[in-house]
Each structure stands twice: as C-alpha cells, then as structure tokens.
LUMNU-303597 format. One line per 3 residues: their letters; for each residue x, y, z of N, C-alpha, C. Coordinates in steps of 0.2 Angstrom, whole numbers. Layout:
N
a	X,Y,Z,X,Y,Z,X,Y,Z; ... .
//
This chain:
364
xxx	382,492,-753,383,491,-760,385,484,-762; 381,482,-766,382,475,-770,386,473,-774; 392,471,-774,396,470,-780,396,462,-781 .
xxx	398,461,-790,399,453,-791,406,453,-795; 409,449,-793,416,446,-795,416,439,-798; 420,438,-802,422,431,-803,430,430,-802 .
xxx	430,425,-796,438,426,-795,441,424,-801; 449,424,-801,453,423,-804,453,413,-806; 454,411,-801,453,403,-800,449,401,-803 .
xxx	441,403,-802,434,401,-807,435,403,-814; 437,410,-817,439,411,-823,444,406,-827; 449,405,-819,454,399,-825,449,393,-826 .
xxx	445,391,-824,444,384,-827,438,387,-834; 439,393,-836,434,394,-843,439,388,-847; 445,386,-846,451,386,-851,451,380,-852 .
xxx	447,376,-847,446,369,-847,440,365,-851; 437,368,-855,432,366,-859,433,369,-867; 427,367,-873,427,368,-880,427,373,-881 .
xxx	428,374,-889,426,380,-892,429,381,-899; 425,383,-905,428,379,-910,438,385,-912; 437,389,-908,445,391,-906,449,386,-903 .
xxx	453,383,-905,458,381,-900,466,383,-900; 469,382,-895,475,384,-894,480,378,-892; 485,378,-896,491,374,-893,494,374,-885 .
xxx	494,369,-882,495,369,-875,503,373,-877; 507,370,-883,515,371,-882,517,379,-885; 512,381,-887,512,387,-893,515,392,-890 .
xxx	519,396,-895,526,401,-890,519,405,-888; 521,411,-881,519,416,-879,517,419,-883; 509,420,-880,506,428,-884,500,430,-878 .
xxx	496,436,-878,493,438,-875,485,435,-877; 483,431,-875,476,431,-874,473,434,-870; 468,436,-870,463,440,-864,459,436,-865 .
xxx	458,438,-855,452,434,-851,447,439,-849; 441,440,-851,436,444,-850,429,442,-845; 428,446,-842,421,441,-837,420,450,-834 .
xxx	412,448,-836,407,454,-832,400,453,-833; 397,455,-827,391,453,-825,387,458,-825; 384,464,-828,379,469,-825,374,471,-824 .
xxx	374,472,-817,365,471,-815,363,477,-813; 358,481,-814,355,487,-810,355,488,-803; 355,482,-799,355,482,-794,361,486,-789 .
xxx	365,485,-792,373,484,-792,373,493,-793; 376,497,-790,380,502,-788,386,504,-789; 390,498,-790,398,500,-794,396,492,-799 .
xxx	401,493,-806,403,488,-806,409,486,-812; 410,483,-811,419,479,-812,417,474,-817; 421,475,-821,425,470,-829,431,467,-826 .
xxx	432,461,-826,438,458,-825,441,455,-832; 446,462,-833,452,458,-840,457,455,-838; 460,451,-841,467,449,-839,469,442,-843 .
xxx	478,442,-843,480,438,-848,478,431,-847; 479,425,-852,478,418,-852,487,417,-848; 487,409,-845,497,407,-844,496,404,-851 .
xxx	498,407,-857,501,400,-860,508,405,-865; 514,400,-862,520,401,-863,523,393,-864; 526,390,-870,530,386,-870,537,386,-866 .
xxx	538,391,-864,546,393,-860,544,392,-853; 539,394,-851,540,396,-845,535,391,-841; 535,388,-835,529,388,-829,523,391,-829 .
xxx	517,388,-830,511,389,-830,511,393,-823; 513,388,-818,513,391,-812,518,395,-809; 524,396,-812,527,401,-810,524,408,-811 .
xxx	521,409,-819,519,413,-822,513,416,-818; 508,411,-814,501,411,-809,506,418,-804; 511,417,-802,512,420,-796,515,428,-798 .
xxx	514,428,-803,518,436,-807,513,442,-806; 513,447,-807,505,448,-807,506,451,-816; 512,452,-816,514,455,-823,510,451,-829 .
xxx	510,446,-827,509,437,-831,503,436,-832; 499,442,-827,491,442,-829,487,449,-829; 491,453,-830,486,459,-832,488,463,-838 .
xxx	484,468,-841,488,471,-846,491,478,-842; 495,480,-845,499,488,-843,494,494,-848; 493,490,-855,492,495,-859,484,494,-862 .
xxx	481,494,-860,473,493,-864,470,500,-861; 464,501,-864,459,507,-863,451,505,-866; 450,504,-858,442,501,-858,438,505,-855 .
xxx	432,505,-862,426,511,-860,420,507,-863; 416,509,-862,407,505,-864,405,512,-867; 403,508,-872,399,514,-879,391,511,-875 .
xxx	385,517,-876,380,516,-875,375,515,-881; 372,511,-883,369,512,-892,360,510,-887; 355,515,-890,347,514,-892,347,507,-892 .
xxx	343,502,-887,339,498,-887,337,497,-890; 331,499,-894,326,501,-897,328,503,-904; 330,499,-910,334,501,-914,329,503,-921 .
xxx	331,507,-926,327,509,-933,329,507,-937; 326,503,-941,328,498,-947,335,494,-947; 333,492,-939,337,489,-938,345,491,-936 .
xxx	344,497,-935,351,500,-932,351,505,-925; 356,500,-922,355,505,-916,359,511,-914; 354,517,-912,359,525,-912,363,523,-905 .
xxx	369,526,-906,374,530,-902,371,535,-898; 374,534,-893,371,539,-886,377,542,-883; 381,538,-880,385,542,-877,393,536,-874 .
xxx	397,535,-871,403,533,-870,403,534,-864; 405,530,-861,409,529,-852,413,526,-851; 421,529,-848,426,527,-846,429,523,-842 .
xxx	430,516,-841,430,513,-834,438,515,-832; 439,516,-825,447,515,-823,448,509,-819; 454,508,-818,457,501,-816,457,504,-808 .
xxx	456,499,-806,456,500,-797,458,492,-795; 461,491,-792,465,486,-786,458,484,-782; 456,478,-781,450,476,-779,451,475,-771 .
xxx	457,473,-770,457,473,-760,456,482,-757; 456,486,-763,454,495,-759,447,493,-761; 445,489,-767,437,490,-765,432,485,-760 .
xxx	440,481,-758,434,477,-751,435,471,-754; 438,469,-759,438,460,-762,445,458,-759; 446,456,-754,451,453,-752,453,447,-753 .
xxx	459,445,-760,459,439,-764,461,435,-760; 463,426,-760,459,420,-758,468,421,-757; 472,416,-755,477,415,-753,479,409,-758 .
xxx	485,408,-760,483,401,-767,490,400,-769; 491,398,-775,496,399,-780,495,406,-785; 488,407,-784,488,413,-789,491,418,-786 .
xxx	495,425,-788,497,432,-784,491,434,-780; 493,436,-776,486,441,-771,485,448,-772; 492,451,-773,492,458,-775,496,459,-781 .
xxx	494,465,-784,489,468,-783,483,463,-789; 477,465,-787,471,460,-790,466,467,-793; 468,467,-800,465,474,-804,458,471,-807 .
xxx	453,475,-808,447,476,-812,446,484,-814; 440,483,-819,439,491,-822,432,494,-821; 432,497,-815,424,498,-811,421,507,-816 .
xxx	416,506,-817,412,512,-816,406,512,-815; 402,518,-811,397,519,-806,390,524,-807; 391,522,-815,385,526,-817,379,520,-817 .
xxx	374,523,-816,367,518,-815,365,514,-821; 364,510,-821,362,505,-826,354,506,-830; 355,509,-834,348,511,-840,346,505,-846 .
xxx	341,504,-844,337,497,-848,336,499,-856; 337,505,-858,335,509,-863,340,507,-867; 348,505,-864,353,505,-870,353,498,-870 .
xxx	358,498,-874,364,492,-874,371,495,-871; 376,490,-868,382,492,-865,387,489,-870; 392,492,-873,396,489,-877,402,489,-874 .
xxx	405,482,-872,412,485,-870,417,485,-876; 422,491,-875,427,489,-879,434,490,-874; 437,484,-878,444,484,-874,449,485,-880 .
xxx	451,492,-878,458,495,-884,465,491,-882; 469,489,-885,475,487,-884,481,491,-888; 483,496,-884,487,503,-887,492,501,-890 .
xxx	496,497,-888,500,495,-894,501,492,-900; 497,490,-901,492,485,-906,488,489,-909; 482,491,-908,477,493,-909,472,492,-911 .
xxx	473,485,-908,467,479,-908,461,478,-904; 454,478,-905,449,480,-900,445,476,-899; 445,475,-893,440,468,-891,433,469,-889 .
xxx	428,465,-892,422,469,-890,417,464,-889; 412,467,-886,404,463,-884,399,466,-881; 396,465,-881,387,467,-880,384,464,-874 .
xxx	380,471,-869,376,467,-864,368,473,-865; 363,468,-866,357,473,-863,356,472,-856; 353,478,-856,353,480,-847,346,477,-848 .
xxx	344,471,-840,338,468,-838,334,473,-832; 329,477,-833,325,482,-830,324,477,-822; 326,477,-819,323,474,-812,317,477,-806 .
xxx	315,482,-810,311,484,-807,300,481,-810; 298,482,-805,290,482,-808,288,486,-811; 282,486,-817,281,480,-820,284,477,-823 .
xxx	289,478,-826,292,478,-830,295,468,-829; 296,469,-822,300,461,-821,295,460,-814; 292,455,-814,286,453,-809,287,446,-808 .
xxx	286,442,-802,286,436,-798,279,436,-794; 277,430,-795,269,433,-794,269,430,-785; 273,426,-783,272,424,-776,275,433,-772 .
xxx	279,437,-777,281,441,-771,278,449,-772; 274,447,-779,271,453,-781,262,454,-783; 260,448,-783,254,448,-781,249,447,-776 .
xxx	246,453,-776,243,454,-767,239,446,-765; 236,442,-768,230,437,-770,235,431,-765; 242,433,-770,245,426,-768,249,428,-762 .
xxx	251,435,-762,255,438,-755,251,436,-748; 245,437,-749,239,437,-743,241,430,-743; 238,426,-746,237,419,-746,243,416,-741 .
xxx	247,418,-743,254,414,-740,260,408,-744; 261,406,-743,265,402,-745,264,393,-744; 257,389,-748,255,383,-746,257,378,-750 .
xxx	261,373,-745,264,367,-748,261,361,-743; 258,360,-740,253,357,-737,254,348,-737; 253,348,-746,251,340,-746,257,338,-749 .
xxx	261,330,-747,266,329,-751,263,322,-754; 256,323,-756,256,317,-760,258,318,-767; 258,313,-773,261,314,-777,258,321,-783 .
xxx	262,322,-787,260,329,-791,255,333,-787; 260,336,-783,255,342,-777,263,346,-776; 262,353,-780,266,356,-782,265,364,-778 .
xxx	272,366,-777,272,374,-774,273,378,-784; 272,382,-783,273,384,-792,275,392,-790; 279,395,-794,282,402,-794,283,402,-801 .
xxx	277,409,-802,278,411,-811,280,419,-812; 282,419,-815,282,426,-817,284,430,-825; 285,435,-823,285,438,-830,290,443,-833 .
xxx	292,445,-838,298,449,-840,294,453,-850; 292,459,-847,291,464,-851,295,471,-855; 300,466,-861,301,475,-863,301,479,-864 .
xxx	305,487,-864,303,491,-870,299,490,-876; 294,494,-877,292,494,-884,298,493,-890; 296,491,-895,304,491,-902,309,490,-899 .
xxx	312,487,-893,317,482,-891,318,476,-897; 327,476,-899,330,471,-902,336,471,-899; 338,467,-896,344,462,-896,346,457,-900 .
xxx	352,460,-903,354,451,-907,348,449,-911; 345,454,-913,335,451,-919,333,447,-914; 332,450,-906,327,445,-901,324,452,-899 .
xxx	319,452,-899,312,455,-895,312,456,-886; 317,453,-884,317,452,-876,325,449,-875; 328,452,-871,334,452,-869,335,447,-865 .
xxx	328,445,-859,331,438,-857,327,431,-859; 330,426,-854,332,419,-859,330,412,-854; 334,415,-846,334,412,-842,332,412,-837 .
xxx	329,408,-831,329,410,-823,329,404,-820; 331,409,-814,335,404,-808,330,407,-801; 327,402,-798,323,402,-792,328,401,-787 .
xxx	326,401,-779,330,401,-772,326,403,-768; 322,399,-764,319,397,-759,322,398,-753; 322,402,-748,327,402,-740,323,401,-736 .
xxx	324,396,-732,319,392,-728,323,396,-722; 319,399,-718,321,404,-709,318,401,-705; 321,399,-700,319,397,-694,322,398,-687 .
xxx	321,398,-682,325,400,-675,325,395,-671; 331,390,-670,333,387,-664,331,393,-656; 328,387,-656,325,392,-646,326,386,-643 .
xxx	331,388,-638,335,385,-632,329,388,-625; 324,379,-626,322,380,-619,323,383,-611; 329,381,-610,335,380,-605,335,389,-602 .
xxx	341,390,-609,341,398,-609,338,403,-611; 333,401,-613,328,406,-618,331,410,-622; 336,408,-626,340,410,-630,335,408,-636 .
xxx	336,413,-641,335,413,-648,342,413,-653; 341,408,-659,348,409,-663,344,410,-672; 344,411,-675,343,414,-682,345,407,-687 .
xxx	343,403,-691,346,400,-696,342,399,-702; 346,399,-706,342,398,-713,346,389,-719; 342,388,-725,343,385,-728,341,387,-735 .
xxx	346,388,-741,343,390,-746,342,383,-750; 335,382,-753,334,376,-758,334,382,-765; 337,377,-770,339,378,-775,334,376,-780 .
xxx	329,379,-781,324,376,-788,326,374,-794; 331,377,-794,335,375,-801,334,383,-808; 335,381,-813,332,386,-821,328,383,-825 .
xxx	325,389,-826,320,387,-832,319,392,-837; 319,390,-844,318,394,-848,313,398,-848; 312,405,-853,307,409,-853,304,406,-859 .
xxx	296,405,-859,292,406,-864,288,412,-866; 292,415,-870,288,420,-872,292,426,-867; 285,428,-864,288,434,-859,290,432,-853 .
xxx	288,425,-851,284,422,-846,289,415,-842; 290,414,-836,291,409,-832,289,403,-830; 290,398,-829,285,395,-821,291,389,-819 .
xxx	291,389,-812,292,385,-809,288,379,-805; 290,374,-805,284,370,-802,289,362,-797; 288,366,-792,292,363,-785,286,357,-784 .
xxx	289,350,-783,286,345,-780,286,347,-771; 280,346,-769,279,351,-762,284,344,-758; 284,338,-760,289,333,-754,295,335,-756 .
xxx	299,341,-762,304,339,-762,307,345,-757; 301,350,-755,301,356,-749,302,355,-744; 299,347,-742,299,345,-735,307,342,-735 .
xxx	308,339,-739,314,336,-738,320,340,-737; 319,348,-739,325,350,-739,326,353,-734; 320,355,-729,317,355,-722,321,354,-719 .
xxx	321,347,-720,322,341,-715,329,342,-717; 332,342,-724,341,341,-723,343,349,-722; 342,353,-723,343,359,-720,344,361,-712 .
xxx	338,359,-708,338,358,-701,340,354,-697; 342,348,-700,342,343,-699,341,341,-690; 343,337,-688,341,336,-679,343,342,-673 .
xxx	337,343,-670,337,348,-665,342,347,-661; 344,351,-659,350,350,-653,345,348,-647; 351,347,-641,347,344,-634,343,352,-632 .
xxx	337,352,-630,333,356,-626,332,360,-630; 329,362,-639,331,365,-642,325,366,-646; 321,368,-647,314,367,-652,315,372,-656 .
xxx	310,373,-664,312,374,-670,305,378,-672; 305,385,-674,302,390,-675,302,391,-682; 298,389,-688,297,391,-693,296,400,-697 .
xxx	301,405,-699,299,411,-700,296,411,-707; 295,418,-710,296,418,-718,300,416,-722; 299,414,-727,303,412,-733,304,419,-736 .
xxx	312,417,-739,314,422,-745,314,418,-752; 311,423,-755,311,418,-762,313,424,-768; 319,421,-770,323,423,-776,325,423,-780 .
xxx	322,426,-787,324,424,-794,327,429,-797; 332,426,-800,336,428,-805,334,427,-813; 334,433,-817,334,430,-822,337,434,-827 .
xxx	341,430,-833,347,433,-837,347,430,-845; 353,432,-849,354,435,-855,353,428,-860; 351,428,-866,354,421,-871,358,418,-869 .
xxx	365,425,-869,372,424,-869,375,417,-865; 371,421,-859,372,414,-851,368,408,-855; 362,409,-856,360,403,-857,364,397,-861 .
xxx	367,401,-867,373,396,-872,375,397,-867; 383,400,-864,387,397,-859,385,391,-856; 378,391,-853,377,387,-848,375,380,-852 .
xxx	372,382,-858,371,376,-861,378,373,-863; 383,378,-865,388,373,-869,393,370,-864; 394,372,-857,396,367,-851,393,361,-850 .
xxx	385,360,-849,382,354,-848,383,350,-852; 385,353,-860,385,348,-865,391,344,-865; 399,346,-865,402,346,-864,408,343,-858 .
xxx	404,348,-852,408,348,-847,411,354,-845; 414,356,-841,419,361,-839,424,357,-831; 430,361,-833,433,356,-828,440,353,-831 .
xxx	441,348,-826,447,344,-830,447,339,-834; 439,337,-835,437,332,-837,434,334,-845; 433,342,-848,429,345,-854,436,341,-857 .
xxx	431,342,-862,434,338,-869,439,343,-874; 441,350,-873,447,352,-875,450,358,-869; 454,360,-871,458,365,-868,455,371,-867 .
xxx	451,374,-874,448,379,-874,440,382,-871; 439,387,-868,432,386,-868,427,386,-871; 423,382,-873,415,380,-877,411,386,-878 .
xxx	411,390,-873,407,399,-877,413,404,-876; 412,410,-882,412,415,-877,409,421,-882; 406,425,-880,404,431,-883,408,438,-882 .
xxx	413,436,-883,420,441,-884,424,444,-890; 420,446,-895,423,448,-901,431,450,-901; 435,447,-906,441,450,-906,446,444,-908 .
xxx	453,445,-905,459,443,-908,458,438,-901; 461,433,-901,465,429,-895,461,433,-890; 455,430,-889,453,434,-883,444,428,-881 .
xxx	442,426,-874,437,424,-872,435,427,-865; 428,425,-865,425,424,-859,416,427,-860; 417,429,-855,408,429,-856,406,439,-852 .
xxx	403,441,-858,400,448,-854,394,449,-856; 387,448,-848,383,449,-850,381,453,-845; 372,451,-844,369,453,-839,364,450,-832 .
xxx	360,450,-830,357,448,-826,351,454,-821; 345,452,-819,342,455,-816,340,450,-807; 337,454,-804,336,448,-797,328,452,-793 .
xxx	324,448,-792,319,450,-789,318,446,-782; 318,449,-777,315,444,-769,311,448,-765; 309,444,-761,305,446,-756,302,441,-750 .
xxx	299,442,-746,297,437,-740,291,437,-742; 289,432,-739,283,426,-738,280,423,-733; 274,424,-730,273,419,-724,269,413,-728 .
xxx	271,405,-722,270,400,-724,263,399,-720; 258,398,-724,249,396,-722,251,390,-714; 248,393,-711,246,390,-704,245,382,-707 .
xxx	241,379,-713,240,374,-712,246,367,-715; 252,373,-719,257,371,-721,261,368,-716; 260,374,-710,265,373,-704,262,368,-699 .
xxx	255,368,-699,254,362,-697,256,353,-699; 256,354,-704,257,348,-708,265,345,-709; 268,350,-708,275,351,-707,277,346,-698 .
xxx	275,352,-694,272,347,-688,274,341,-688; 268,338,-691,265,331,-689,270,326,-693; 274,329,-699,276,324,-704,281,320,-701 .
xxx	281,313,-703,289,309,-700,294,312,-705; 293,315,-711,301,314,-714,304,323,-710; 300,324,-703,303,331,-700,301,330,-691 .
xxx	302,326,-692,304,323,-683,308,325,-679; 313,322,-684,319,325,-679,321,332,-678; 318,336,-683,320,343,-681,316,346,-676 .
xxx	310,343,-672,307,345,-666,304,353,-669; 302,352,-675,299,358,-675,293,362,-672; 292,363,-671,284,366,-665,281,372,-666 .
xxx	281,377,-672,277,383,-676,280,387,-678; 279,394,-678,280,398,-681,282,402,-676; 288,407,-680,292,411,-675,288,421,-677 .
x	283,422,-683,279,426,-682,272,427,-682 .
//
C-alpha cells in the first residue's frame, strides 16, 4: 500500500511565506488550522492532515511544539462530499458523503521523526474508498463548537490509460525502440511527451481538464560486478527532469542528451577497485497534477518559502474558511521501464565525461 504524508516540520514552514492573509506574530491565541492532502488513485488508504498553527502571545512557540494538545483539534468532524464532475449549467450534482476517522499514524506504519516537535500521538483522518475520476472530492472540516466549516476542492486525476499516456512507456514504436540518447552534441535531445484526456463535460473551477502540471524522473540502474568475488550489487540514480506545463491536453519534455550523461557520470561516479559497471533499464516517471499545485508552486518561486519569504503567512492556499491554510489537491503518477539502445550504451562506453565509472554494457 502506497501512502503520502506531509510531515509536521514541512507543513510548518507553509508559515514562512505570503499571502494576502496575514497574522500578528504577537496576536493573542486562537486556533488556526493547518490542512495538507494529496489524493491519488494509486493510493489505497488515504490521509488529510489537520491540525493547529503555535501562535500564542503567552506561551512558547516551542514549548507549545512539544504538546500534542497545542496541535490537534479534539472536536472537528471531517467528511468529503462527492459532487458530478461533469456539471449541468454549470452546477455540479451531489452523489454521496464519506466519513474519514482520525487514526494515530505510528499504528499506520508512519513512524514520526524525533525533533522538537511531539512524537506521539501523531493523528491524520484516513479513509479507504477507491478514488473515482467522475467526481470531485469536497473536504469539509466541521468545528463543533463553533460551527465553523472549513472547505475545499480536489478532482480526482484518472491514472490509468487512455485516459493519462506517456509515449516513451506506452507506445509500442517507441517501447521497441528503446531508450536513445547516443549524441551529446549540441541540441540533441532525449524528449518524453505525453497526454491527459478527460471526461466528456468535465469542469473544474470553469477549466475543462483538471490537470496543470508534470513532473518527469529518470532512474538510471545499474549493477556494480565485483570481478574478484563475482558478486553483484543493484544501484540506482534518479535525474530529475524537472516540470512542465500542460498545453492543452498535452506535455513534452525535452532532455539535453549531455545533461543524461553527466548525471551518469555523477550518479555513479568512480568504480570501486576490481569493480566494473553494468547498465540496466531505466525507470521513467511522471507525475502530473492540479492548477491548485501549480499556483502553490508558483507562489513559493516568486516569493520564496522558508526563513527568508517575505511574510509570516503562506503565499497560497486553497482552504475555504475562517483562520485556516494549506493546500488540498490531487496528483496522478505514470512509470515504467525502458531498455537503453545498444548504440547508446555504446557510446556511453567510449565517452570521457564516463571514464571513471568503468562501465563496460549492459546487465540485460
């Protein structure tokens, strides 16, 4: 089972960036909520992390870190409304309601980090129904005392084909072919395109397609083979391609083939003594996700995030409500393996910026 979390620690620094809310660092006690969730089909359970902001003029920011009282609520009731994708004059129908419950993340296997922050107990609100590309997910967060509701929108991104395709791991032309990054003269490029098709009368937010963003990963395998011992040992390199926007329905990536070898060469970098180097398949995988991430993501680069952003508050969040931030969307992930063309791995071979890793073919 694949679960996603956002620790506690990464959450707190949402607090060190814009956003046209801001809060008095000195301001008496009250409850902010801190909201973070990521939903993906892939996923088989999944988790909402709520919980309070430190700000308290009376107290210790970080005495309060170590309470657990100081950071959760006792009294909220968090459920996700289902609404029609697919809306009629603009209005999307009501399907159905699902109840999450609070569960302790060290019973679900998240073993929290040791720190200043508390360890136990470390709560989220999981539920385990399968994720349907046909709705929208609404969370709402009830505050029973209050009766205040905190709320926001995620479309579910279909991960499956046709519907979401990568052409290096889903077309046969290109699957056969293999994986050729050969020349590193200049503008001689490896390229990953792909594509994202919705439901018919799909509307998010007045957008016709749910997603925004994607994110490429390259994992370069290879086997250390110890002459000596005829041992074999397994190692990998993930190169990061970076993101690119969607045009339309559509993607493209476009890798300069020297900056493949270079990550080679620093991935692998020098052979041990008696040690030669076996090239496997690549994995290659992309992510691709919501508007919502893409503003977040834009409004950090602009900005900053950290100790260095320019206010106390966070720069995005898509969190309807009172005294409340953070980000809930979604996300899709497509991969698969790749063999690299015989004349790539030749070339690889021969090259000096890959010398020192003694690498000597293919290990299929």
């Amino acid at each position: 089972m694949k679960k996603t979390l956002f620790s506690l620690l990464a959450m707190s620094s949402l607090f060190f960036t814009s956003c046209s809310e801001k809060f008095e660092i000195a301001a008496p006690y009250k409850d902010i909520t801190v909201v973070y969730g990521y939903l993906d089909m892939a996923d088989t359970a999944h988790y909402i992390r709520i919980q309070k902001a430190f700000l308290d003029e009376n107290k210790s920011a970080v005495a309060m870190a170590q309470t657990a009282d100081s950071s959760f609520f006792s009294d909220i009731s968090v459920r996700i409304e289902r609404y029609r994708a697919a809306s009629v004059n603009g209005v999307h129908r009501y399907f159905d309601s699902i109840h999450l419950n609070r569960v302790d993340l060290a019973q679900e296997g998240y073993v929290k980090e040791s720190g200043v922050f508390f360890t136990a107990p470390n709560y989220a609100y999981k539920f385990t129904d399968a994720l349907d590309s046909q709705y929208i997910y609404r969370l709402k967060i009830t505050h029973l005392s209050t009766g205040i509701v905190d709320s926001a929108d995620a479309p579910i991104i279909n991960n499956r084909t046709p519907s979401f395709q990568v052409s290096v791991i889903d077309d046969p032309n290109v699957v056969l072919e293999g994986m050729s990054f050969f020349s590193v003269l200049p503008k001689r490029n490896f390229d990953i395109t792909g594509i994202y098709v919705p439901l018919p009368g799909y509307d998010y937010a007045g957008r016709v397609n749910p997603v925004a963003l994607a994110q490429a990963t390259i994992r370069f395998n290879w086997d250390d083979s110890d002459i000596l011992s005829k041992t074999r040992t397994s190692h990998y390199y993930d190169f990061d391609a970076g993101y690119q926007a969607f045009k339309g329905n559509t993607f493209e990536f476009s890798v300069e083939n020297r900056d493949l070898y270079n990550a080679l060469a620093q991935g692998m970098g020098a052979a041990p003594a008696n040690t030669i180097r076996l090239i496997n398949k690549c994995n290659i995988t992309v992510h691709i996700t919501t508007n919502d991430f893409a503003d977040y993501r834009n409004s950090v680069q602009v900005q900053g995030n950290g100790l260095t952003g320019s206010e106390i508050s966070p720069i995005y969040t898509n969190i309807k409500g009172n005294d409340v931030l953070g980000l809930y969307t979604s996300r899709a992930m497509h991969t698969g393996k790749i063999t690299i063309t015989d004349r790539t791995i030749d070339s690889l071979i021969a090259s000096p910026l890959l010398t020192h890793t003694n690498l000597k073919g293919k290990a299929y």
